[in-house]
mmCIF file of the C-alpha atoms, coordinates in Angstrom:
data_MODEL
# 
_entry.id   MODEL 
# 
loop_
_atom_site.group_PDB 
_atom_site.id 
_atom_site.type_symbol 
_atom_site.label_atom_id 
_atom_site.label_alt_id 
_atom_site.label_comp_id 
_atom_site.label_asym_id 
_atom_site.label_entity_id 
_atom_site.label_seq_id 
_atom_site.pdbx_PDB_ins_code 
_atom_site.Cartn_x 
_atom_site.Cartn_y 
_atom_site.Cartn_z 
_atom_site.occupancy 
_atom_site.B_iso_or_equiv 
_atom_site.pdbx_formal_charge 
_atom_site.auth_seq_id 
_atom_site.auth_comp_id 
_atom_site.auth_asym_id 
_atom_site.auth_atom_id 
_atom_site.pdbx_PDB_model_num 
ATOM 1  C CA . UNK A 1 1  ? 0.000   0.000  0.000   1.00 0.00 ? 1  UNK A CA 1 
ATOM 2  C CA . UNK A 1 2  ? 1.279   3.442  -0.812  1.00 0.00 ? 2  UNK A CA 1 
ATOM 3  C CA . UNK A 1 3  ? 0.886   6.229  1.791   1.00 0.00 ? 3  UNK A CA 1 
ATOM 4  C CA . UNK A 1 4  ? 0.216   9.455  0.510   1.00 0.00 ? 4  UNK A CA 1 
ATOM 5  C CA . UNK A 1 5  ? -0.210  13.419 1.468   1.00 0.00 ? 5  UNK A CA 1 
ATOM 6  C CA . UNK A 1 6  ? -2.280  15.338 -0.167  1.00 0.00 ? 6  UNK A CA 1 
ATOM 7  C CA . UNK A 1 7  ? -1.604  18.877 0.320   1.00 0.00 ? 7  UNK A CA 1 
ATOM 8  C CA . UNK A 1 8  ? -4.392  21.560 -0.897  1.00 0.00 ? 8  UNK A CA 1 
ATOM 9  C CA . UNK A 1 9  ? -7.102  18.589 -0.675  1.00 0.00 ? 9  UNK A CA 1 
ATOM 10 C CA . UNK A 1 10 ? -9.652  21.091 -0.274  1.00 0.00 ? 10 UNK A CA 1 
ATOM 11 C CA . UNK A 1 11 ? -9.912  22.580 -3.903  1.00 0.00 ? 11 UNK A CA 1 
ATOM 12 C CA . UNK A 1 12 ? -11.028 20.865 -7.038  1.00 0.00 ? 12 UNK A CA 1 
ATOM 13 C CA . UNK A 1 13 ? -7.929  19.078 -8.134  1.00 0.00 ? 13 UNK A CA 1 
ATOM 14 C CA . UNK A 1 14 ? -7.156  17.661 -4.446  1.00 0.00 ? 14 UNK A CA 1 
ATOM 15 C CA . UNK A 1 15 ? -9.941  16.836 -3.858  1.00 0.00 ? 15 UNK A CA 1 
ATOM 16 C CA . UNK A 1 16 ? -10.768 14.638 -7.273  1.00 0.00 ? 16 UNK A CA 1 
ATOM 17 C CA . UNK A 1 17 ? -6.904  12.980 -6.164  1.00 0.00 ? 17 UNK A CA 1 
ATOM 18 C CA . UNK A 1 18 ? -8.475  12.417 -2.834  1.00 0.00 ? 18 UNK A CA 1 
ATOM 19 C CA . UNK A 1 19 ? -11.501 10.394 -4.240  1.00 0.00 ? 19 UNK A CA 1 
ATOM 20 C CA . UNK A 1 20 ? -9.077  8.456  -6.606  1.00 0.00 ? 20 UNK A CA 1 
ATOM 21 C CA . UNK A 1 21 ? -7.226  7.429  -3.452  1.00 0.00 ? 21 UNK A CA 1 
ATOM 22 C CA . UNK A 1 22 ? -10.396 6.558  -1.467  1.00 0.00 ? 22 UNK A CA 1 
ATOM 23 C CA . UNK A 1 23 ? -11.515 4.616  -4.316  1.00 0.00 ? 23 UNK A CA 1 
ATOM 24 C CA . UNK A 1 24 ? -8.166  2.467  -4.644  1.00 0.00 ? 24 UNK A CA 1 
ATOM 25 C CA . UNK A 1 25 ? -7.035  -0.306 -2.356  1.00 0.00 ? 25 UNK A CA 1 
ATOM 26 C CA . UNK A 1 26 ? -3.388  -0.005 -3.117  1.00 0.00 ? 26 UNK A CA 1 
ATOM 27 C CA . UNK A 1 27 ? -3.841  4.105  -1.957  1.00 0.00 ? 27 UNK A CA 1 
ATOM 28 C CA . UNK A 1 28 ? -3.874  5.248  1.680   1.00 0.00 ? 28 UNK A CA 1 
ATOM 29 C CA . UNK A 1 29 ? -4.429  9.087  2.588   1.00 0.00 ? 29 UNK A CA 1 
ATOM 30 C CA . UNK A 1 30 ? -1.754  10.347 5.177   1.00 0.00 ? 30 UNK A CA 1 
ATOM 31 C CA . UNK A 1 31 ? -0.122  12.929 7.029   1.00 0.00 ? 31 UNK A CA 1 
ATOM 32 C CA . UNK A 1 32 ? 3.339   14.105 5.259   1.00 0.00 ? 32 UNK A CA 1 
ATOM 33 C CA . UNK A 1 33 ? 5.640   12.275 8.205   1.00 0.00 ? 33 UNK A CA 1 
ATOM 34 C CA . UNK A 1 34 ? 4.454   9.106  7.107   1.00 0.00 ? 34 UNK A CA 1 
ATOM 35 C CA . UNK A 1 35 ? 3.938   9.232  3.739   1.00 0.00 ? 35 UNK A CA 1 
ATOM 36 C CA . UNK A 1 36 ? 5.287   7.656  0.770   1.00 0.00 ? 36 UNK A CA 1 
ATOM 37 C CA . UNK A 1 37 ? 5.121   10.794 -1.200  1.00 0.00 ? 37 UNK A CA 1 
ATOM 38 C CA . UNK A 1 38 ? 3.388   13.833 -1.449  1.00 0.00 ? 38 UNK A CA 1 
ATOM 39 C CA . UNK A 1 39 ? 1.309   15.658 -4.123  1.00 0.00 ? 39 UNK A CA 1 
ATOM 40 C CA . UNK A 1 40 ? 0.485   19.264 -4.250  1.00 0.00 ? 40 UNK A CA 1 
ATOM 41 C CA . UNK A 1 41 ? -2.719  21.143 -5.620  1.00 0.00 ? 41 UNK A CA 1 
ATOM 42 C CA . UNK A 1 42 ? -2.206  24.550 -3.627  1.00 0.00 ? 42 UNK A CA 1 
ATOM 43 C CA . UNK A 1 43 ? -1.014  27.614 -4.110  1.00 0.00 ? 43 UNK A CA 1 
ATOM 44 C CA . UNK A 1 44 ? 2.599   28.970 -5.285  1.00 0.00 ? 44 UNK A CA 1 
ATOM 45 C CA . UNK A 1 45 ? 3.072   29.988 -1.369  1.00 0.00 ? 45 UNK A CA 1 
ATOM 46 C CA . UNK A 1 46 ? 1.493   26.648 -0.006  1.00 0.00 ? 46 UNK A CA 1 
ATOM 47 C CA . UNK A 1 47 ? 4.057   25.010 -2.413  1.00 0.00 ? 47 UNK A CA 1 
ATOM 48 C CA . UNK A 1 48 ? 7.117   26.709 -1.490  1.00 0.00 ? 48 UNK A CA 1 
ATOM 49 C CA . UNK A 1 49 ? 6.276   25.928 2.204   1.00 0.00 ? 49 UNK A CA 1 
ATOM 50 C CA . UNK A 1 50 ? 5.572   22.097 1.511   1.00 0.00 ? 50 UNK A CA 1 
ATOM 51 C CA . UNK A 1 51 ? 8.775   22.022 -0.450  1.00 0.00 ? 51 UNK A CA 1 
ATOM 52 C CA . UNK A 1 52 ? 10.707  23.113 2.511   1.00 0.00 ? 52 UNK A CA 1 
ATOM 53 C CA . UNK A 1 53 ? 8.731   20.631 4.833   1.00 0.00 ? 53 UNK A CA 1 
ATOM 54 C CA . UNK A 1 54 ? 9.335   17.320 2.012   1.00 0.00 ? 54 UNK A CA 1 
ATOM 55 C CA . UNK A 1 55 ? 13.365  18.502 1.561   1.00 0.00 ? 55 UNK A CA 1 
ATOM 56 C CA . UNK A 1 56 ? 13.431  18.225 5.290   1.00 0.00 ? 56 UNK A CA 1 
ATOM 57 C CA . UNK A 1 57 ? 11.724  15.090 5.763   1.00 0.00 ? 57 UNK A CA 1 
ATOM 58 C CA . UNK A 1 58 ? 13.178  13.767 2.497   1.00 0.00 ? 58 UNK A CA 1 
ATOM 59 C CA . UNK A 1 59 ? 9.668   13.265 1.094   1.00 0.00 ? 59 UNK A CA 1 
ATOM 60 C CA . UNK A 1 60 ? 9.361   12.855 -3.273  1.00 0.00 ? 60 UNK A CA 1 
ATOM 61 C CA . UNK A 1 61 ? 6.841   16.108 -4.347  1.00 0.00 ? 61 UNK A CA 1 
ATOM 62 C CA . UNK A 1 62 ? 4.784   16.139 -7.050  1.00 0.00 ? 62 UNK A CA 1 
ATOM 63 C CA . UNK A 1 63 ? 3.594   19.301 -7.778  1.00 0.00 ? 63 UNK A CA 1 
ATOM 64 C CA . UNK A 1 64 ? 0.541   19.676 -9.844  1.00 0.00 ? 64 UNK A CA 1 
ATOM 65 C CA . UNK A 1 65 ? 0.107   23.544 -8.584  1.00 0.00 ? 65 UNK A CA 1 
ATOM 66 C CA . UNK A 1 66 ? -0.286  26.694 -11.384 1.00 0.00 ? 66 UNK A CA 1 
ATOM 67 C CA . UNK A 1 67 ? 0.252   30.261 -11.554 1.00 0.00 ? 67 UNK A CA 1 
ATOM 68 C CA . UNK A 1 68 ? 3.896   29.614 -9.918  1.00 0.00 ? 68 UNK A CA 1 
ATOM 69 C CA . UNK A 1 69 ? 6.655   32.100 -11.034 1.00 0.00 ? 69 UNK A CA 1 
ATOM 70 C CA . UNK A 1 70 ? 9.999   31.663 -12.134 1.00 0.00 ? 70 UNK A CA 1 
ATOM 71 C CA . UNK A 1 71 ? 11.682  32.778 -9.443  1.00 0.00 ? 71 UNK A CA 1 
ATOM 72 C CA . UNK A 1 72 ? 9.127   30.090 -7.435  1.00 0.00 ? 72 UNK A CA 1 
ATOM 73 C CA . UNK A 1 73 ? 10.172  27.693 -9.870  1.00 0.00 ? 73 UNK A CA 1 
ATOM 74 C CA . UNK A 1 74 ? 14.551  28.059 -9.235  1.00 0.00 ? 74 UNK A CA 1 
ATOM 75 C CA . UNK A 1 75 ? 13.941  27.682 -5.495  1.00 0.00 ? 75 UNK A CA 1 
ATOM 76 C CA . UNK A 1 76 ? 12.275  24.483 -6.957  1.00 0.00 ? 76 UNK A CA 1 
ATOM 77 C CA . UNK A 1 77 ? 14.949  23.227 -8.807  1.00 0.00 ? 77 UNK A CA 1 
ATOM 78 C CA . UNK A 1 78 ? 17.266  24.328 -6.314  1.00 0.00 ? 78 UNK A CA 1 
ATOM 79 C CA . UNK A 1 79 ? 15.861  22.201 -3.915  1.00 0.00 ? 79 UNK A CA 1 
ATOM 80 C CA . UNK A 1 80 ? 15.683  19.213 -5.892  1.00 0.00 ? 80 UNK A CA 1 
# 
């Protein structure tokens, strides 16, 4: 079973990844600690922060969240 964190699971896009998990035995929802990875639907602040927290706690991010800049998107790479 793969654990994962969805952060920004209240708006559309979270929130159709949080049925898909619901939906799929081989998905569990959890908090970032102990998940397997981490997907982001939030905002170009939320992602920045959630970044910092997955670099930290050497979680893999996906991040599936628009309207980021390009100076959001070097700390990004940098991080990576």
């Amino acid at each position: 079973m793969h654990k994962i964190y969805v952060n920004g699971a209240t708006g559309k896009m979270g929130q159709a990844v949080l049925k898909i998990i619901e939906d799929n035995d081989e998905f569990a929802k959890d908090n970032l600690l102990n998940s397997d990875v981490v997907i982001d639907f939030s905002n170009p602040i939320s992602t920045l922060q959630i970044l910092n927290e997955c670099v930290d706690n050497k979680k893999p991010l996906i991040i599936g969240t628009t309207g980021t800049n390009l100076a959001d998107l070097v700390l990004v790479i940098a991080q990576s």
